[in-house]
N, C-alpha and C positions, 0 to 999 in steps of 0.2 A: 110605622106611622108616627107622624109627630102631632103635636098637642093640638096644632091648629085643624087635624081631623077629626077631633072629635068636639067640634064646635057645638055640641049639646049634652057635653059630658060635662057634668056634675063635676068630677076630678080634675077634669079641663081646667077648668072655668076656675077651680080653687089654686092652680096651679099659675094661673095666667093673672095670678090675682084679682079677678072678676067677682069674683065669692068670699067672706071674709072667713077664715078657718083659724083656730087656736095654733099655730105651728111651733111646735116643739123641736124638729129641728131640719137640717136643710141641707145639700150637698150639692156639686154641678148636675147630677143627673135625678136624685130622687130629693120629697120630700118628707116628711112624717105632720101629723097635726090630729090632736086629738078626737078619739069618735064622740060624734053630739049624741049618743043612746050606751054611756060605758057598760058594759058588762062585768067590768071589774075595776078595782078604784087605780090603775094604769090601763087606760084602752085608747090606743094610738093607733091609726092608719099609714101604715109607708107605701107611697105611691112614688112611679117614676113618673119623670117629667115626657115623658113620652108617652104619647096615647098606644097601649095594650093592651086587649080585651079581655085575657085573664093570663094566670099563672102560663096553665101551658102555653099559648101562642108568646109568648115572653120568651121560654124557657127555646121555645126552638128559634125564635129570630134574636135574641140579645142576650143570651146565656150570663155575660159580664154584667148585665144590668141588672139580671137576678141577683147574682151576688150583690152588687152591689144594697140592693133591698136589704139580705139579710145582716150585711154586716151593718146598717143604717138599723135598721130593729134591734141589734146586739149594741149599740150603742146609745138609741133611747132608752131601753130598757135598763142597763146600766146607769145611766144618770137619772132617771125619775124612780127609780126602784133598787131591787138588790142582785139585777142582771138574772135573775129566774123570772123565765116567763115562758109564754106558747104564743107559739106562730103560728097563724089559719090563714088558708090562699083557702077562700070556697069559687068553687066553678061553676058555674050554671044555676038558673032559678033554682034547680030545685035543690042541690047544695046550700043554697040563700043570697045567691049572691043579687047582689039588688043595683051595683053602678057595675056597667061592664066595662071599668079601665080596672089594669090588676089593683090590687090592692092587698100589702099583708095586714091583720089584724094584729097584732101585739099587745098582749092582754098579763096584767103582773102588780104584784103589791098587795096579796093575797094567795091561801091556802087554796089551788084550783083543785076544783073536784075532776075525776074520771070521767070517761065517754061510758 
């Protein structure tokens, strides 16, 4: 899918510059911009510019684009912090996911506590 399917996507719309977002940083295919609710004092969202409804359906139709996500998170995290950090893909409501285009969390700049 591409962006213009998800014409009531939250991520869409931030992506299509519609919606104004903190964007820290950018690539051809993903971008990153920081979460408006941090849970930790680096809390970044990397979204690709294509409408995907989570991790997995990503992972089975654009596998390179996943990557691309992680190496985009390895590289904010790097420049806003000290390159330690955690990556969260949540799946479904009831994991927490709250917009269904993927989205990684990247959360760093802090001693993170365990599950």
């Amino acid at each position: 899918m591409t962006s213009t399917e998800g014409s009531d996507c939250l991520f869409c719309k931030i992506v299509a510059g519609e919606v104004p977002a903190d964007i820290v940083g950018e690539s051809p295919s993903a971008i990153a911009f920081r979460d408006i609710a941090p849970k930790a004092p680096v809390h970044v969202l990397v979204v690709p510019r294509e409408h995907h409804g989570d991790v997995s359906a990503l992972a089975a139709s654009a596998p390179n684009l996943l990557a691309d996500l992680v190496e985009m998170a390895d590289e904010v995290a790097t420049d806003l912090s000290d390159g330690q950090y955690r990556m969260i893909f949540n799946v479904g409501p009831k994991a927490g996911q709250t917009v269904f285009h993927v989205h990684a969390h990247v959360l760093s700049g802090t001693q993170l506590g365990g599950f």
